[in-house]
N, C-alpha and C positions, 0 to 999 in steps of 0.2 A: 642444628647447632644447639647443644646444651651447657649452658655455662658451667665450671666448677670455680676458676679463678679467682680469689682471691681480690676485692678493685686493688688499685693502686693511685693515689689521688694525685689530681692534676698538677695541687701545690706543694708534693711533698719533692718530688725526687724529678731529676733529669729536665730540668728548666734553667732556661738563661736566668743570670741573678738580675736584672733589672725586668721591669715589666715594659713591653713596646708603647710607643706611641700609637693613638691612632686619635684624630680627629674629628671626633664625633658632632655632626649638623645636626640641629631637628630640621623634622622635616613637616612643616604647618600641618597643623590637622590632626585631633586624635584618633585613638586606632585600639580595635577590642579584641585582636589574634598577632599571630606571629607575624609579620609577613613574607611577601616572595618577591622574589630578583632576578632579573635575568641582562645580559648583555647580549647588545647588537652588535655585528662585525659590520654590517651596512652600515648603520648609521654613526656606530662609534658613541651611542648613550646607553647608558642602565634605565631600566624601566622597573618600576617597585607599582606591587598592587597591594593593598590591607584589608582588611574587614574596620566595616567602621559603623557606629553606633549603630545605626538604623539597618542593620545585619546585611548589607549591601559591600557591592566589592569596590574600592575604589584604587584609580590608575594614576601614576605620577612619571614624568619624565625630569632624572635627575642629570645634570647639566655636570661638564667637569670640573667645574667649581663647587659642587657640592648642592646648589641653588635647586630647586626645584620648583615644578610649575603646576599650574592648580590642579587639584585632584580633578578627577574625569570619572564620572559614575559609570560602571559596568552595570549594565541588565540582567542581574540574576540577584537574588536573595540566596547568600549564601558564608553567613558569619567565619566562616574558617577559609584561612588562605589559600589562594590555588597552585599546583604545580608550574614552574614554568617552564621553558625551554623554546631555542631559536630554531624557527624551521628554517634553515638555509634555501628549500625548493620552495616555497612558499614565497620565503622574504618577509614571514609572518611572526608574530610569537605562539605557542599552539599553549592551552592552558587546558591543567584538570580542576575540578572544585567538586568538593564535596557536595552537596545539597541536603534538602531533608530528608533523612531516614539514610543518612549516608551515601545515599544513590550519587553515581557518579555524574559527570557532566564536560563537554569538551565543546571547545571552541576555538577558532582563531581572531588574534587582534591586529590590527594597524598599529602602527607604533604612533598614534595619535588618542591610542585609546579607543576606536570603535571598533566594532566586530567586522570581522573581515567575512567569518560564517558565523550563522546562527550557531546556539547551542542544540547540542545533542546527547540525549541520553544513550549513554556506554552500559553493558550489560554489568553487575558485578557489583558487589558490596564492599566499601573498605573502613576500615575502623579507623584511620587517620590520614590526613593526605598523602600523596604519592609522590614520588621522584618519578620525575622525565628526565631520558637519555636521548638524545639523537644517535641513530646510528648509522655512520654514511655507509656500511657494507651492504646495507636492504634498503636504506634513504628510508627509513622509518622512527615513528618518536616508540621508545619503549618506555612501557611505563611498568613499576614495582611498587609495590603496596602491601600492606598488612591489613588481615583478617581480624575478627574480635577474638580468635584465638592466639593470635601472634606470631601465624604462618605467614611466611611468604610467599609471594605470586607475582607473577609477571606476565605480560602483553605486548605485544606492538600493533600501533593503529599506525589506519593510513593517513594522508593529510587532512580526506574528508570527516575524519572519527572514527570511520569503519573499524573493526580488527581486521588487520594484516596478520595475526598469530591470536589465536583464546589465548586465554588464561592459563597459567600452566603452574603446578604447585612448584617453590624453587627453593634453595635447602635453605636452612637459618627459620630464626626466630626473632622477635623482638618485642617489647612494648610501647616501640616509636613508632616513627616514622623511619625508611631506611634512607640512606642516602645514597646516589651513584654518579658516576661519570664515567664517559666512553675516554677510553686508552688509546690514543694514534698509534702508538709505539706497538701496541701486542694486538689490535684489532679487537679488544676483550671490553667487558664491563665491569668497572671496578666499581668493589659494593661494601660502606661501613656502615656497621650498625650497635647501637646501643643491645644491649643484654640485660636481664631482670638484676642484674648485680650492678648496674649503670658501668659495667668494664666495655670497653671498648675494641668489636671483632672485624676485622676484616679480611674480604674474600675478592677472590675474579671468576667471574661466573663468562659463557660463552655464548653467541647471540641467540640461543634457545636455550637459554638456562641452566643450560647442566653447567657443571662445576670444571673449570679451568684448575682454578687454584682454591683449594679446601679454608677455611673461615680459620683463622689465628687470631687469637687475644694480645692485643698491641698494648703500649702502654697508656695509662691513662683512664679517665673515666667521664662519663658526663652524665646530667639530670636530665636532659633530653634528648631531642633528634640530633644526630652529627648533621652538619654541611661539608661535603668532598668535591674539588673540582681537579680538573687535570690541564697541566699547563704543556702542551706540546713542543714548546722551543726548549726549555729546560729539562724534560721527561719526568716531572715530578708531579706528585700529589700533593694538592692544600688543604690541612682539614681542619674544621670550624666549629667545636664543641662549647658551650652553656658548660662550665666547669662549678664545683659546688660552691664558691665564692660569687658565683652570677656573673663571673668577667667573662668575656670570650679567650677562648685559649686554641692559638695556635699551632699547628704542624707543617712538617713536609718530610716525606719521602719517598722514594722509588718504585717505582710500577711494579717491580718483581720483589716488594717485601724485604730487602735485603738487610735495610738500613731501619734501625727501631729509631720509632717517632722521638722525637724531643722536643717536648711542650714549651709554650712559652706566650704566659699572659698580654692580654693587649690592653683591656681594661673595658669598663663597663659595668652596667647595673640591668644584666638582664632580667625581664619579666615570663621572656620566648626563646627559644632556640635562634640563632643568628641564619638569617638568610645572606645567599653570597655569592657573587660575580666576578669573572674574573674579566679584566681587558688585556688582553693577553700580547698585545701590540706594547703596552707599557709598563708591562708584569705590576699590575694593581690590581689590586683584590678589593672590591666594596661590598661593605660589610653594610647591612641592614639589620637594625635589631628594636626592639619593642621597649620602651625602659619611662622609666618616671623623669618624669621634668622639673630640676631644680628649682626652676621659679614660675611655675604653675603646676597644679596641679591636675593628676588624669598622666597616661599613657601615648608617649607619642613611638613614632618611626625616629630611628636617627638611622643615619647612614656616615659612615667613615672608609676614607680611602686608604687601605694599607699595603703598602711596598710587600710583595714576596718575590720580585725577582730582580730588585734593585734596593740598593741601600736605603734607609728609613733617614725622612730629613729631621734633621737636627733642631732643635731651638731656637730661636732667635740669641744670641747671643748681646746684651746690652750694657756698655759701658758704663758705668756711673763714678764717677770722676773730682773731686773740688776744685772748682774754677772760682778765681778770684773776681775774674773778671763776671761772669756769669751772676756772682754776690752783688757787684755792684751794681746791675742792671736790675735784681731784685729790688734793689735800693731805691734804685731810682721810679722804678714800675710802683712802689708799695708808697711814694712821695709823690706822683702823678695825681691830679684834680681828680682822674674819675675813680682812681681807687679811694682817696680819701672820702670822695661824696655815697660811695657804696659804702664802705665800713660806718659811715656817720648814717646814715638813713636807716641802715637795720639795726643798728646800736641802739639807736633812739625809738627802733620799732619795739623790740625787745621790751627797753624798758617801760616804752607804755604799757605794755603787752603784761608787766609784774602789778599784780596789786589792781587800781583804779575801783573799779564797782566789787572787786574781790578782795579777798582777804589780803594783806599785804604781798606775802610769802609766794601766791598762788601765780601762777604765769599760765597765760592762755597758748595752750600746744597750738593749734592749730585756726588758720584764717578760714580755711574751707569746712565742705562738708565731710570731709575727709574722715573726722573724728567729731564727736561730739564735745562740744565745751567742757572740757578739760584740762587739769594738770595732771604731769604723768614726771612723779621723782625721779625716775630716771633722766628724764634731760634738765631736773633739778639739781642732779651732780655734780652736772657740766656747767652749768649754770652758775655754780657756785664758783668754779674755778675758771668762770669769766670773772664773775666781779672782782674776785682776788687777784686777778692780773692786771683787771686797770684802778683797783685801789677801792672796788665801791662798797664797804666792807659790812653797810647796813643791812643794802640788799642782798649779800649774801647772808646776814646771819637771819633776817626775814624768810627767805624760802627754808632756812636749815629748822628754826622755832615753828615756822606752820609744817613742814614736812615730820618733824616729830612731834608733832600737837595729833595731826589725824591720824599717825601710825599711833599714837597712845590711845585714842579716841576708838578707836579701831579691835582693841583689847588682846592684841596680838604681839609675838615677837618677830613682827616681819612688817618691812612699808609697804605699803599698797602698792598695788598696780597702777592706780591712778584715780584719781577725785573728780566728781563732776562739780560745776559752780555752782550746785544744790546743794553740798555737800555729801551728796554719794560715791561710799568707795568700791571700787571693785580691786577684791584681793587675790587674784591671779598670785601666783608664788612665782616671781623671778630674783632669784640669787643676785643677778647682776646691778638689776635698780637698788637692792637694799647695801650692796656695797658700798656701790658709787653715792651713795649718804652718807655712808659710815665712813668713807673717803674723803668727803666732801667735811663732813663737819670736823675729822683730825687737822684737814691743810688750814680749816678754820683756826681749830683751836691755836695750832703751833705758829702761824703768821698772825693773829692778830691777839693783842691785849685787851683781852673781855673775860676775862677771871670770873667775874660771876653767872655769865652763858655760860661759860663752859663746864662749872663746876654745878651747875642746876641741871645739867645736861647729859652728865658725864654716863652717870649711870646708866640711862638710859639706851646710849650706845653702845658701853661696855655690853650690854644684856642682847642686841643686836647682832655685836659681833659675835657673841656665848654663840646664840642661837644660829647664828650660819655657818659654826663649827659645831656642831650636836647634830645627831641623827636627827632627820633623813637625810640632810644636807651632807654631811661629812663622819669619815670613821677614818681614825688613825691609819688601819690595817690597808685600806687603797688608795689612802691619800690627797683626792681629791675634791673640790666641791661640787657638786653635783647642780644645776637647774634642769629644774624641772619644764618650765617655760621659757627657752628660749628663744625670741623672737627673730627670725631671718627670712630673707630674701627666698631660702632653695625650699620650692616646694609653698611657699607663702604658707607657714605654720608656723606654730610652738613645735621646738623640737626638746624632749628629756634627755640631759647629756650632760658629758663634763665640756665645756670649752675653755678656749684660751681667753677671751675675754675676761669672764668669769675670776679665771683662775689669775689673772693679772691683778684685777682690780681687788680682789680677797687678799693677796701676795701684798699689794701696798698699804691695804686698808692697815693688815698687821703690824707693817713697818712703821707706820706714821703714831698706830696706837700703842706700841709697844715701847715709843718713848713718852708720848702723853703719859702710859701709866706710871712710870718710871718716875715723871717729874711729880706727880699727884702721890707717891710710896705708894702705890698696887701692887707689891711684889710678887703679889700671887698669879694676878690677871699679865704683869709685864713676862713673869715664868709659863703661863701656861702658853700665854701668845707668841713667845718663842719659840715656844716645842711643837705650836701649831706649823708655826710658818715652817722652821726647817722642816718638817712633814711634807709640806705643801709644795715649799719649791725643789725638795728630791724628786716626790712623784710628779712633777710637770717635767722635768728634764729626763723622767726614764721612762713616764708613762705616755707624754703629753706629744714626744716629736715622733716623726719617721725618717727614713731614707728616701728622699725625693731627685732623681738624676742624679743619683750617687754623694747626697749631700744631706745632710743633717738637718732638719725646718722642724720650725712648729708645728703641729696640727693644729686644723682649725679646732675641732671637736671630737666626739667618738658618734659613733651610728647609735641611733634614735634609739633609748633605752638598752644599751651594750654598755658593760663593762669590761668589754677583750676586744671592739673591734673597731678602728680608728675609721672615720671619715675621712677616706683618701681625695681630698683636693684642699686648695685654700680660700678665703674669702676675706671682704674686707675687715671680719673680726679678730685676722690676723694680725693684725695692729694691735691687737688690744693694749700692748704692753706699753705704746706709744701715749693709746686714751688713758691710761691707769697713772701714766709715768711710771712703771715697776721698775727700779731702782735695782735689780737683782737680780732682770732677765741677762741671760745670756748673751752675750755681742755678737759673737761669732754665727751662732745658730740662729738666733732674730737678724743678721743680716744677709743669713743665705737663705730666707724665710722673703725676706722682701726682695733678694734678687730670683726667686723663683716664680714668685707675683710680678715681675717685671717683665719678666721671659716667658710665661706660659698667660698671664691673665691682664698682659697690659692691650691695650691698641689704640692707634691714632688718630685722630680727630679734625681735621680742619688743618694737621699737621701739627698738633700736640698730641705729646704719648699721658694717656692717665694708664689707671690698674682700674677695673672692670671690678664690680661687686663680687668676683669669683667665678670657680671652676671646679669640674672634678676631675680625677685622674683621666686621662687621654678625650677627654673632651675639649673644644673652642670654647674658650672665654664669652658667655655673653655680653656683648658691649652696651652694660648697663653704668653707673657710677652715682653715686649719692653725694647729697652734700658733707655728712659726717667724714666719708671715704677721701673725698678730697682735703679735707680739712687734716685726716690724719698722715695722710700719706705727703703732704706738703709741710707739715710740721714734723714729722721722722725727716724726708729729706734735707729741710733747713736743719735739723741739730746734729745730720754728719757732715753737713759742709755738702751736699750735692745739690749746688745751686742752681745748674743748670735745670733737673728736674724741678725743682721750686719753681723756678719760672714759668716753663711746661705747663705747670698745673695753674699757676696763675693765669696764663697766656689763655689756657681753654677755661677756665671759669669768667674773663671777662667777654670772650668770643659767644660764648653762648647766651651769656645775661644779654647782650648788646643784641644778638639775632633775634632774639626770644622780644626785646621791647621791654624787659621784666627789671627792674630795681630791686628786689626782695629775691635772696637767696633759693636756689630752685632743690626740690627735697630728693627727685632721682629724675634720670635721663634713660631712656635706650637711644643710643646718639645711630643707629646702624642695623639694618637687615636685610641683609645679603638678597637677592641678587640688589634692589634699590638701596639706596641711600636715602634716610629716613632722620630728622631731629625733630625728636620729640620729648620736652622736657617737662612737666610738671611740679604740684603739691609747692608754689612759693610760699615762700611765709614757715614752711614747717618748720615748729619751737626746740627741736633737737637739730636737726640740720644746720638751721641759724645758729645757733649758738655754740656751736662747735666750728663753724667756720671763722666767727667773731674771735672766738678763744686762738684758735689759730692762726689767724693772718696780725691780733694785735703781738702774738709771740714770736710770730717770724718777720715781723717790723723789727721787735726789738735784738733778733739774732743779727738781721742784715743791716743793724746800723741805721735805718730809717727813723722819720721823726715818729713821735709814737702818733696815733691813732686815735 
């Protein structure tokens, strides 16, 4: 088979217009190859083996909940995944592995993970691992493999390893690995394979190899090995291609070729070629694939179950509602002793926590070892627009005068990253902290009467905000502001990107200084800062959202140093426009943005619903949550009247303080890990967390009519 064809890419043509569901598990444990799947009809479980660090093969039993159970070391050194496939006369799994020098290797396993036989060395050399077939017309595993030339070949052994048939040269080519599956319906082998033009050919070969049905160019293409299986009750083919987007991309069609494939994304960020089983008793397809971990770092397994011969379930669907009634139980919840003895205990922690043996201005981030003694202006932002809500109007202008004493001290147009109580700064470039100042000291200027702060100060800002509209940060032509370090949960890194955060708190920063200049006659700075912001908030609404379940959201951010390619999930920096107060965000779109965080990234807890720190497209929400997260998503629900949620999130932050023993605000949680139930909260006392939570429970006091705080 020589290819001439033309590819035809997976995302351009002949695909459903939404992408499927599939929900994606990790699965404990990292992993340094593709790996392999296979399905028991005995027992009715998937069994997944990986390569894993120490070039060992290891075995996992995945549960129909997703859950899996500790890895199980196999006895061989052998870093690339093995073939798999079910011996029905055995009642075994029978597996090939590469080894060193290529050399093959066969064994069978217990579905407990031990060897049922030793391994055996198979005669033959293959340049990448092999597809096993059962074949019930000989009751033999055949196996298909490619050469360092890109021939193919084929085998069948018996159960002991033996060959039952040599090797036999078989037509086609590839630079994969090939993929196949035995056809009930025509008694044949069906065989797809990648092509040096990554187009996508398939063929039915007969059980000695010769050619049934000649190798045709289908639609589509992929970067590596295809996965094909064949479903017997509905007579169809499922096939599982690594598309050049890294998502898995699905198919089906008919054993005789009749019907041309028609793709259709399911989502994912593969590293490998997706391995894949079918349970063909409940037409699910579990997908196995290699991918990076939002919030750690390294390469895991995830595993997802996806519908192909039964409809794909739908969403949770979740009401959100204004209850009146529900406000007044707030009411009453936020005028109850222990909520008042909480908000007083870290009110007053806080403020000790401003100043004492340090500079006035300075607030100590953290109680632990967590961070080194330091301030970090970014939760001096927030900070500020705590004291401005219960009136404390010194201490806010103290953190605003020491926060631009060391950014001047500093000899730069940008705030630091953070100060240590030696006075050491470390100036990491985050767009978001120097906002949320330039933010913090406008809400200053315009609510309090200090004319001579603000006018010794003005400058200074003005030159601030110059600089986070001036290249590198921002250019007319794409509109956006760029950070370069921004700090999240996915992947625990600095990631370089535009996000919404960012671009929220920049969008207000302009609003709030664009009347400052105005009343100070800056006509210049009030005109340019206008032409900023219309700038900024066109390209957020045409650059910033996507199509999410057939609906309009924010995006969180764009992919790590991309200017074309959006970060397909959301996370809790989808608030931003909440933390900024952006005045100019969209209604309709920010609130199908938080009904999309409700429905794909919420879960419940003790029997409260929060929203999880985030998710990506067709992944499970880890059930992680922060104090910020709650703090924002409980002040967006108090300012549309969805009291009910409000509560929610109250109900689970006083359930947890009270389990935990803990009086001081908790900085994140993973409250859940499948298959156990798991509450594990940490980092109390943390100086951003606190005081975003402060900021918001003294503001949704005063929405739900409570006495204040």
């Amino acid at each position: 088979m020589r290819v001439v064809s033309a590819a035809i890419l997976l995302c351009a043509a002949l695909v459903l217009p939404y992408p499927a569901r599939a929900n994606w598990t990790q699965i404990p444990g990292r992993t340094i190859s593709a790996p392999a799947a296979v399905w028991s009809p005995d027992t009715q479980k998937l069994y997944v083996v990986v390569g894993g660090g120490n070039n060992r093969l290891w075995f996992t039993e995945v549960g129909s909940d997703k859950s899996a159970t500790p890895y199980i070391d196999i006895p061989i050194i052998a870093p690339l995944p093995p073939a798999l496939v079910w011996d029905p006369v055995l009642h075994k799994i029978d597996l090939v592995v590469l080894g060193s020098g290529n050399t093959l290797w066969f064994a069978a396993l217990n579905t407990d993970g031990s060897l049922y036989t030793n391994w055996k060395v198979l005669d033959g050399v293959l340049a990448s691992p092999p597809a096993l077939v059962w074949n019930p017309l000989i009751g033999k595993v055949q196996i298909l493999g490619r050469t360092a030339d890109e021939n193919l070949w084929m085998a069948a052994l018996n159960s002991d390893g033996t060959f039952y048939r040599d090797w036999a040269r078989i037509a086609g080519t590839s630079p994969s690995s090939p993929a196949a599956a035995w056809d009930n319906s025509l008694q044949k082998i069906q065989v797809l394979v990648r092509a040096a033009n990554d187009t996508l050919w398939y063929g039915t070969l007969n059980s000695d190899g010769s050619v049934y049905k000649a190798y045709a160019n289908i639609s589509g293409n992929t970067m590596s090995a295809p996965s094909l299986m064949y479903d017997g009750r509905a007579n169809k083919l499922y096939a599982f291609v690594r598309g050049g987007d890294n998502e898995v991309w699905f198919s089906r069609f008919d054993s005789q070729g009749k019907s041309i494939p028609v793709w259709q994304p399911i989502s994912g960020r593969l590293r490998e070629p997706p391995a894949v089983a079918l349970n063909p008793v409940d037409g699910i397809a579990y997908i196995v694939a290699s991918m990076p971990f939002d919030y750690a770092p390294g390469i895991y397994a995830f595993v997802a179950d996806f519908p192909v011969g039964v409809p794909q379930r739908s969403p949770q669907r979740i009401a959100l509602t204004p209850s009146p009634a529900a406000k007044s139980a707030v009411r009453y919840d936020l005028n109850s002793a222990w909520w008042r003895k909480f908000y007083a205990f870290n009110y007053n922690d806080i403020k000790s926590r401003q100043g004492g043996n340090n500079p006035p201005g300075f607030l100590l981030e953290s109680l632990t070892s967590a961070y080194a003694p330091s301030y970090f202006p970014r939760t001096g932002g927030a900070l500020v627009k705590l004291w401005l809500s219960t009136g404390d109007f010194k201490r806010a202008r103290d953190v605003l005068a020491y926060t631009l004493d060391i950014t001047a001290r500093a000899g730069r147009n940008r705030v630091p990253h953070y100060v240590l109580t030696s006075g050491q700064l470390d100036m990491i470039d985050q767009t978001d902290g120097q906002a949320a100042i330039i933010l913090a000291w406008a809400l200053y200027a315009r609510q309090v009467h200090d004319q001579m702060f603000v006018a010794s100060t003005y400058q200074q800002v003005a030159s601030l905000m110059d600089a986070a509209l001036a290249p590198p940060y921002f250019s007319p032509s794409f509109g956006l502001v760029r950070n370069f370090n921004f700090e999240h949960y996915r992947e625990e890194r600095l990631w370089d990107t535009y996000d919404i955060l960012t671009q929220s708190y920049v969008a207000q920063a302009l609003t709030e200084m664009i009347e400052i200049a105005k009343s100070r006659g800056d006509a210049a700075h009030a005109q340019k800062w206008q032409n900023d912001k219309s700038i900024l908030e066109g390209a957020i609404a045409r650059k910033l959202t996507w199509n999410f379940d057939g609906q309009k959201v924010y995006a969180e951010m764009f992919d790590d140093k991309s200017t074309t390619q959006l970060f397909l999930g959301l996370s809790e920096f989808n608030f931003g426009p909440t933390a900024a107060g952006w005045k100019n965000v969209d209604p309709k779109v920010y609130a199908q943005t938080v009904n999309a965080l409700m429905q794909y990234a919420s879960f419940v807890w003790h029997g409260n619903r929060v929203i999880s720190v985030g998710f990506s497209k067709g992944f499970d929400p880890v059930p992680i949550t922060s104090g910020k997260l709650l703090a924002w998503q409980m002040l967006y629900f108090a300012q549309h009247g969805e009291w009910d949620q409000v509560r929610q999130t109250l109900s689970f932050i006083k359930d947890e303080q009270q389990r935990n023993n803990q009086p001081r605000v908790f900085e994140a949680a993973q409250v859940k890990i499948s298959p156990a139930s798991v509450d594990v909260f940490n980092g109390a006392g943390n100086g951003e967390q606190t005081v975003w939570m402060l900021y918001a429970l003294h503001e949704v006091a005063k929405l739900a009519g409570a006495k204040p705080l």
